[in-house]
Residue, then its C-alpha position, 0 to 999 in steps of 0.5 A: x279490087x281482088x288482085x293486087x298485082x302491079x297495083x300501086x299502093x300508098x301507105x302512110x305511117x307506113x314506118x312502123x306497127x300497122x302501117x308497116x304490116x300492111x306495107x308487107x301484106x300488100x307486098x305479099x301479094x304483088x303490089x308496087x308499096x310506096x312507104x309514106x312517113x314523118x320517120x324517115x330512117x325507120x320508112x326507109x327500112x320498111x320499104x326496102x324490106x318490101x322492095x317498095x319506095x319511100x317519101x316523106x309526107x307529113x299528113x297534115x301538109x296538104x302542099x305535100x300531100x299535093x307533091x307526094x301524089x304527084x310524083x307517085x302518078x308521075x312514077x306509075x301512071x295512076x294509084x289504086x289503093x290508099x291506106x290512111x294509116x297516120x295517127x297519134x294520141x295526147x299522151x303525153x301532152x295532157x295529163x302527169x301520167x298514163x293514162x291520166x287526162x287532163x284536158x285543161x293541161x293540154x297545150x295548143x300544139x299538142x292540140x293541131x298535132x293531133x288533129x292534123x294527123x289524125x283528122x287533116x292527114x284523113x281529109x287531106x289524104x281523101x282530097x289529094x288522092x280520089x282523082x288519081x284513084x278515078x283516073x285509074x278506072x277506080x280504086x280503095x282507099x282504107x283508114x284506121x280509124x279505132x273502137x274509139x270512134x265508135x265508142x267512148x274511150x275516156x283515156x284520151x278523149x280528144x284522141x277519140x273524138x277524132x276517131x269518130x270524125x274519121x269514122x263520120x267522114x267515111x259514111x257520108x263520102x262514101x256513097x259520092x265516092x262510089x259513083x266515081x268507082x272508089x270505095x272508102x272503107x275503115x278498119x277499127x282496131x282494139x288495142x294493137x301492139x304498137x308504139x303509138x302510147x309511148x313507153x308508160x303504156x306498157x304498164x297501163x296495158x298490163x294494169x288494164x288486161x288489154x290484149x294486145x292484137x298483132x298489127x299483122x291482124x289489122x293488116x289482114x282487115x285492111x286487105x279484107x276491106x279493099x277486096x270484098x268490094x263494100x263501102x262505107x263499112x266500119x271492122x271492128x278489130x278484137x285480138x284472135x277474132x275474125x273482123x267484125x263489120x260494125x252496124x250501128x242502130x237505126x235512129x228513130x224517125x223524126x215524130x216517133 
């Protein structure tokens, strides 16, 4: 997909960071934006601001994954793009501090929230979304994943273990997916300047001497990933680097 004119377009966590930079940057470029967040205030403000529509959609319902799909198709006919953007971390559920983790410490409900955001909000979104996609002829469906999902991040290992989940999901659907004209790619950023940490990460981040990339960055990997037409591909994200596709190392066969 190289011209995103009229082409209607689906973001979630779309009311602020990443999600809302690509809102603007598919926006740009004359895609119909439709704002999907839990944030309904902040959601509102973005989509105005794109002179897209907003719905409410918590990720990890899929009931109303089913309902915000429907009355997107309903509206506009079809849907072309998907960018599966909704995520959260344990902070601060596990741990007395940023970036402490203690996973003996961390509820049960922080435990689903995370899953079902990240995880569900990515298995549901794919389910609810590839038929609308296939009757359209085809189209592109990007999840943020992280460098977490291809590395180990010790700060917050359940929040890495979804990454990699979604990183593991988008290499093995692709292939079936591409045979009904879809590709299903994901974007891996470093650290991004969102709120995603909570406020103690301000302190952490300096601590650490993270670089901090703009979630506008990320954006321009998001549109990167839909036109350049591949699938099952993994950007890697860094701060003031061009995106970097991820080519992990080929397993030994089995008796070697």
């Amino acid at each position: 997909m190289a011209d995103f004119d009229q082409k209607t377009c689906l973001v979630t966590g779309g009311a602020s960071g990443i999600g809302s930079a690509t809102c603007e940057a598919l926006a740009a470029r004359g895609a119909r934006v439709v704002v999907t967040d839990v944030d309904e205030a902040a959601g509102r403000g973005v989509a105005d601001a794109v002179r897209g529509e907003f719905t409410h959609l918590d990720v990890s319902d899929r009931d109303a994954w089913t309902r915000v799909v429907s009355e997107v198709v309903e509206a506009h006919g079809g849907l072309d793009l998907v960018h599966l953007n909704a995520g959260v971390t344990t902070y601060p559920a596990a741990g007395g501090g940023f970036p402490a983790f203690d996973i003996a410490a961390m509820p049960t409900d922080a435990y689903r929230r995370v899953t079902g955001a990240n995880i569900d909000g990515v298995v549901f979104g794919v389910g609810a979304t590839v038929r609308a996609l296939e009757n359209r002829g085809g189209g592109a469906i990007v999840v943020t994943a992280s460098v977490a999902g291809l590395a180990t991040w010790e700060v917050d290992p359940v929040y890495t273990m979804t990454k990699h989940a979604v990183v593991g999901l988008v290499r093995g659907l692709a292939p079936p997916l591409a045979e009904r004209g879809i590709t299903l790619n994901a974007i891996c950023p470093a650290a991004v300047d969102t709120k995603i940490f909570g406020p103690e990460a301000e302190e952490f981040v300096r601590e650490a001497d993270l670089r901090l990339m703009p979630p506008a960055q990320v954006a321009d990997a998001v549109i990167e990933a839909v036109t350049g037409g591949e699938t099952g591909q993994c950007w890697v994200c860094y701060d003031g680097r061009d995106p970097i596709l991820y080519v992990p190392a080929p397993l030994p066969r089995l008796g070697d």
